[in-house]
C-alpha positions in Angstrom: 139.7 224.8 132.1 139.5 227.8 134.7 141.0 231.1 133.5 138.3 233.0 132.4 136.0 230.0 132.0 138.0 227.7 130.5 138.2 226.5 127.2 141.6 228.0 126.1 144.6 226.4 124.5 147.6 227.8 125.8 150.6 228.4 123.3 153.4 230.0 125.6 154.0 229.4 129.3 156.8 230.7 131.2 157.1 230.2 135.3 160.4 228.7 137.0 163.0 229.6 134.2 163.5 225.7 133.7 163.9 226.0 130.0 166.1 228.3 128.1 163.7 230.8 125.6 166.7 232.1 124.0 166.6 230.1 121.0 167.0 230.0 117.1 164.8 230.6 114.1 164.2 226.4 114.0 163.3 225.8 117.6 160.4 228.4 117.4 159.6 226.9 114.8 158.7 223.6 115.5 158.2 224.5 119.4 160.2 223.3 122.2 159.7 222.7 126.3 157.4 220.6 128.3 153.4 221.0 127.7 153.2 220.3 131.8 155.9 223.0 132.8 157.5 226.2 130.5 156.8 225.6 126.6 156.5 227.4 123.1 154.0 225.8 121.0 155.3 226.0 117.8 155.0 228.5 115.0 153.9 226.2 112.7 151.1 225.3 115.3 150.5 228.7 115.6 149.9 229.5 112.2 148.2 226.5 111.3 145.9 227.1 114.4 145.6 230.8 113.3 144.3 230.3 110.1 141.6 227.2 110.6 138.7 227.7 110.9 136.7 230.3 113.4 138.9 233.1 115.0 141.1 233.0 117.6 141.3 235.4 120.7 144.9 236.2 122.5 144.8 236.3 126.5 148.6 237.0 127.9 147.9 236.4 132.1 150.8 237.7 133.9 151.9 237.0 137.6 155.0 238.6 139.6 156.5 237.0 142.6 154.5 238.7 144.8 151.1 236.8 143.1 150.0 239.9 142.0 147.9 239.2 138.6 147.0 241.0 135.4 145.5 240.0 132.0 145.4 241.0 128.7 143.4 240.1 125.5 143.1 240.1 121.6 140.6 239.5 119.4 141.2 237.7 115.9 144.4 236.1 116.5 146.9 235.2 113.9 149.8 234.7 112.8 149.7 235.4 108.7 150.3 232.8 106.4 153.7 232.8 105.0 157.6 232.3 106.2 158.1 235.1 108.8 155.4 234.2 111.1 154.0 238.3 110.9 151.6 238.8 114.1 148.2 240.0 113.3 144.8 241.0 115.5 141.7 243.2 115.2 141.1 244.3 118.8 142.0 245.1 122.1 139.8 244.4 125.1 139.5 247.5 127.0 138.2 245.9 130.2 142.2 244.6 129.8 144.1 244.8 133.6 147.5 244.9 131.7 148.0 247.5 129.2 147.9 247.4 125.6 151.8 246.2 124.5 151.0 244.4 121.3 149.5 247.1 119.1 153.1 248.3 117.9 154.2 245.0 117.3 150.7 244.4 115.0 151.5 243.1 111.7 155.1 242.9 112.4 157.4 239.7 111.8 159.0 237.1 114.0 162.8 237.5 115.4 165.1 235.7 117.1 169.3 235.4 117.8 169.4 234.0 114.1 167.1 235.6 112.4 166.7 239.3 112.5 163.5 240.7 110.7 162.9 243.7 112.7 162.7 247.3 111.6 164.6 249.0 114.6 167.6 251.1 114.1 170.3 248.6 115.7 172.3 251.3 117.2 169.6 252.3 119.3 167.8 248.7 120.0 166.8 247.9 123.8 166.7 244.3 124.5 163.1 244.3 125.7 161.8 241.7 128.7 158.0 240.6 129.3 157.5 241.3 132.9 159.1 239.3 134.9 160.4 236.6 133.2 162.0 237.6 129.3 160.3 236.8 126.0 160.7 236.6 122.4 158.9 239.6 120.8 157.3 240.2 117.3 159.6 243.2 117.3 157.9 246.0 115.4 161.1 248.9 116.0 163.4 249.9 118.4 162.5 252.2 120.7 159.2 250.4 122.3 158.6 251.4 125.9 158.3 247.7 128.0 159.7 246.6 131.2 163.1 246.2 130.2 166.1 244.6 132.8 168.2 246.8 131.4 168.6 248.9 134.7 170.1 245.9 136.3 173.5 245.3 135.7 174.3 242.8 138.1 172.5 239.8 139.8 172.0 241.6 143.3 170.6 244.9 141.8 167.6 242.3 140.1 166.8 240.7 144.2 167.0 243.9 145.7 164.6 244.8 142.7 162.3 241.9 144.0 163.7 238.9 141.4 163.9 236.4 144.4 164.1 233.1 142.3 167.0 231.5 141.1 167.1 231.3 137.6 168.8 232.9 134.1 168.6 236.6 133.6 169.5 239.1 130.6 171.6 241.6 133.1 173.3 245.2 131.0 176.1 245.3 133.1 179.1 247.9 131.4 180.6 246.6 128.6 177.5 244.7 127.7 175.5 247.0 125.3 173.7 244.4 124.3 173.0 242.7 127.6 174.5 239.2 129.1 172.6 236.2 130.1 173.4 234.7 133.1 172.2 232.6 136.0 171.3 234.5 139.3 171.7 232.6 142.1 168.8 234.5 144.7 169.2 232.2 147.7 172.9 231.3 149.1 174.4 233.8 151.8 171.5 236.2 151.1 171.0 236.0 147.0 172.5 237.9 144.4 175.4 235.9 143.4 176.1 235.7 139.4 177.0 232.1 139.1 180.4 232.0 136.6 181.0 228.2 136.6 178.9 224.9 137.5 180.1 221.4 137.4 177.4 218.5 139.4 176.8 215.8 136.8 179.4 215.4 134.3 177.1 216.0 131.4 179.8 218.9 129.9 183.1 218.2 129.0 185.9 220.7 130.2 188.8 219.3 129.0 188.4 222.0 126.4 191.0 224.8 124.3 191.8 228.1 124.9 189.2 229.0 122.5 186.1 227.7 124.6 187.4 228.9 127.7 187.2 232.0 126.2 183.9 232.7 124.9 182.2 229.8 127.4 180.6 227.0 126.8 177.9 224.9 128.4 174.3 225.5 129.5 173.1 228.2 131.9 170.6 225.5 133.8 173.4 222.8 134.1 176.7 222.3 134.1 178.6 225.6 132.3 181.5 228.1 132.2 180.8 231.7 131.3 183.4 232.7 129.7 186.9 234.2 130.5 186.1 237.7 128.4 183.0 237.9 130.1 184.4 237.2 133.3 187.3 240.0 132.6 184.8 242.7 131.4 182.1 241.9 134.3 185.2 241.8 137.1 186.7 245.1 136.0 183.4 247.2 135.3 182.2 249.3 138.3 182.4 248.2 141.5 183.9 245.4 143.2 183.2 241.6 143.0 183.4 238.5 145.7 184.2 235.1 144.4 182.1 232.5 146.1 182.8 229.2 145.6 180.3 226.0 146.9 181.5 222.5 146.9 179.3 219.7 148.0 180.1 216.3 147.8 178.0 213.0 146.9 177.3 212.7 150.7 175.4 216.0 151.2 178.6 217.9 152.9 179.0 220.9 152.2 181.6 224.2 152.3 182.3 226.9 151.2 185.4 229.6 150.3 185.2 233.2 149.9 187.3 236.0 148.1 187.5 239.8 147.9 187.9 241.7 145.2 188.0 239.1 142.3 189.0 240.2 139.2 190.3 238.4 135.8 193.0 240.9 133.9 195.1 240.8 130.6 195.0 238.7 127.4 195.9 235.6 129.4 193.3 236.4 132.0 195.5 236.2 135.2 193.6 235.8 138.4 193.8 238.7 140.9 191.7 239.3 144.6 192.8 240.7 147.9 191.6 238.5 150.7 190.3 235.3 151.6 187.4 235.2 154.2 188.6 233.3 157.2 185.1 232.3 158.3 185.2 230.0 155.2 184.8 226.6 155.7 186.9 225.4 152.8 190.2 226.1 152.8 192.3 228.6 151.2 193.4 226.8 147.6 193.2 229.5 145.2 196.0 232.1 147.2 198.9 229.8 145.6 197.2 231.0 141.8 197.3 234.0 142.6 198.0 237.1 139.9 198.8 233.6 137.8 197.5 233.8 134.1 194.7 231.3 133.1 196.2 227.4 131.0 194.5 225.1 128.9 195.8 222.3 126.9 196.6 224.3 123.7 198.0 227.4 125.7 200.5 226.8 128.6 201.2 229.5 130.7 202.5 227.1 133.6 205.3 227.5 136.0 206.5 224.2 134.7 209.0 224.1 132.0 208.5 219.8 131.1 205.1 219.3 131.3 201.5 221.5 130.6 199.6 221.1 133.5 196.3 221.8 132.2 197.1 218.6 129.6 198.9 216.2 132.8 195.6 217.0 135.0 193.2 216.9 132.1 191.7 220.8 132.8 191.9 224.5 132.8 193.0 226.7 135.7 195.5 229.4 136.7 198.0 226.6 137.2 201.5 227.5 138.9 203.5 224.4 139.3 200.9 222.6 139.5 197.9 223.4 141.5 196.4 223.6 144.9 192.9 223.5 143.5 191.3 222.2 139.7 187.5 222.5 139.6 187.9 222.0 135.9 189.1 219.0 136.3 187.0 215.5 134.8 184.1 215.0 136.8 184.8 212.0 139.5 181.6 210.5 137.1 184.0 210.7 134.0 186.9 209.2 136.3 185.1 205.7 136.4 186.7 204.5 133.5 189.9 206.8 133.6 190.6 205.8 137.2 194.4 207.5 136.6 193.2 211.0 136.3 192.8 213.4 139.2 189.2 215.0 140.0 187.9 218.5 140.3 189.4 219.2 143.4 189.6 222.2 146.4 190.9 222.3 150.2 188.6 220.6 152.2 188.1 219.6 155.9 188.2 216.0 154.9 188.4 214.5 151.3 185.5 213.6 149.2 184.5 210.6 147.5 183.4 213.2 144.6 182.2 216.3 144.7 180.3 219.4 142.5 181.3 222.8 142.6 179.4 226.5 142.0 181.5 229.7 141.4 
C-alpha cells in the first residue's frame, strides 16, 4: 500500500530469478510462483479482473541493480474477453518516467513456447527481454525495438554489462539464433561462469540415455545438465572456454579444479582441454578422460570390452576403463538404500562423506 499511494493489486513481479517465467500456454493460464516473492497472476485472473466492474489502470515499476527506478502507466486495462488473452488500453500517461513499450503490442494476443499467436515474420523475430530481468510479451510483430540480451552471447559479457546476480539468462551465443537459457553464475572467482551441470540434492535422476544427455534435462534453479549439443556448439563457437568445476561436501569443505580450453567435439562428444590449473585445490581427475568420447547406459563408448561402465557405476561420463572422476554418478542421498553403488565422485584432498558438484 505505498507505490504511488497504495491501493494497487499487483499481477506480475519479477526480482531474484527464483522462479522460471519460461513457461507454457497452461501455466499462464492459471498463474504460477509465490504471491510473497516472483509470481504471474493468472490470465484467467486477469481477464476476469479486467472485465468487472470499474476500469483498471496498468503501472509496470522497473528497478536495475544499481536501484535506479522508472515507472510506467495505462489507463483502461484489459485483457479482452475470449481464448487468446488479446491486451487492450486507452491511454498512456505522459508524466510516464519509462517510455511508452506497450502501444505496439495494444490489441495484440498472448504467446508463449507452446503457443505462438504472434504476427512477426519468424525469420526475422528478436527474442525481446523486459529490462533487466526477461518477460513474456503480448507480441504484436517482430521487429519491436526493446532492451533485448541479444548482444550478450556469453555469461561474462552480461556482468561486465552490469548483470551482477546469479541467476538464468536468455544469452545469443553463435549457433543460437534463437537464444539459450542458461544460469549465470556472477559471483565465484570473479562472476561470469555459465553453469553446464549442478547436482546438490538428489532431486534429478542422472542415471539417464543417450537421448537426455543430449538435449539436457533438469531445472536451471536446481539440479540440471545442459545438454551435450549445447555444450559442443557453445565450446566450439568464438573464443575459448574454462571448465570450472566446485565440489563441496555435506561438511562445508570446499575445492575446486580448473581447465583450459574446454571443448566437447564429434557425434560422440569426446572431451578435449589443454591444461589443468595447478593452483587448483582439487585434484587433476578429468586428464585420464581426456579426448575420450562421452557413455551412457544405452551407448558404450568405453575402453572396456566386458562391462559398460556408465551401466556398472550407474552414470554418464567420458569413461576410459573406468574413471578417475563420475559427477554423474547417484547422488550419496539416492545411495542410502543402494548402499552398493559408487557416488558422484572427483580427486579430493581427503574423501567426503558426500558431496555436490557445479560445472
Amino acid at each position: 500500500m505505498e507505490t504511488d499511494l497504495g491501493g494497487w493489486l499487483v499481477i506480475q513481479r519479477r526480482q531474484d530469478g527464483s522462479v522460471d517465467f519460461y513457461r507454457g500456454w497452461a501455466d499462464y493460464r492459471v498463474g504460477f510462483g509465490d504471491l510473497a516473492g516472483e509470481v504471474w497472476l493468472g490470465n484467467d485472473n486477469l481477464r476476469t479482473l479486467s472485465n468487472s466492474s470499474g476500469s483498471w489502470d496498468l503501472r509496470i515499476d522497473l528497478e536495475d541493480w544499481d536501484g535506479n527506478t522508472t515507472w510506467a502507466e495505462y489507463g483502461y486495462f484489459r485483457l479482452i474477453s475470449g481464448q487468446d488473452y488479446r491486451l487492450s488500453f486507452d491511454s498512456y500517461n505522459a508524466n510516464s518516467t519509462a517510455r511508452d513499450s506497450l502501444a505496439n503490442h495494444n490489441h495484440k494476443p498472448f504467446s508463449t513456447k507452446d503457443k505462438d499467436n504472434d504476427s512477426g515474420n519468424k525469420t526475422q523475430r528478436m527474442i525481446k527481454e523486459l529490462v533487466d530481468y526477461g518477460s513474456v510479451y503480448f507480441d504484436g510483430h517482430g521487429g519491436t525495438p526493446e532492451v533485448s540480451v541479444a548482444a550478450y552471447s556469453d555469461c561474462q559479457s552480461l556482468l561486465k554489462a552490469g548483470y551482477s546476480v546469479s541467476g538464468i539468462y536468455t544469452i545469443f551465443p553463435a549457433g543460437f539464433a534463437d537464444g539459450l537459457r542458461v544460469y549465470c553464475n556472477m559471483e565465484t572467482d570473479g562472476g561470469g561462469w555459465l553453469v553446464i551441470q549442478r547436482r546438490q540434492d538428489g532431486s534429478v535422476d542422472f542415471y539417464r540415455g543417450w537421448a537426455d544427455y543430449r538435449v539436457g534435462f533438469g531445472d536451471l534453479a536446481g539440479e540440471f545438465w545442459l545438454g551435450n549439443d549445447n555444450l559442443r556448439t557453445l565450446s566450439n563457437s568464438t573464443g575459448s572456454w574454462d571448465l570450472r568445476i566446485d565440489l563441496e561436501d555435506w561438511d562445508g569443505n570446499t575445492a575446486w579444479a580448473e581447465y583450459g580450453d574446454f571443448r566437447i567435439l564429434g557425434d560422440d562428444y569426446s572431451l578435449s582441454f589443454d591444461s589443468y590449473n595447478a593452483d587448483s585445490t582439487a585434484g587433476d581427475s578429468l586428464t585420464f578422460h581426456s579426448h575420450w568420447p562421452f557413455s551412457t547406459r544405452d551407448n558404450d563408448n568405453d575402453l572396456v570390452s566386458i562391462i559398460n561402465c556408465a551401466e556398472d557405476v550407474h552414470g554418464a561420463w567420458w569413461y576410459v576403463a573406468c574413471s578417475q572422476s563420475n559427477l554423474n554418478a547417484l547422488c550419496f542421498g539416492q545411495l542410502r538404500e543402494t548402499n552398493t553403488l559408487p557416488k558422484p565422485y572427483f580427486t579430493w584432498p581427503h574423501v567426503p562423506s558426500g558431496s555436490t558438484s557445479t560445472a
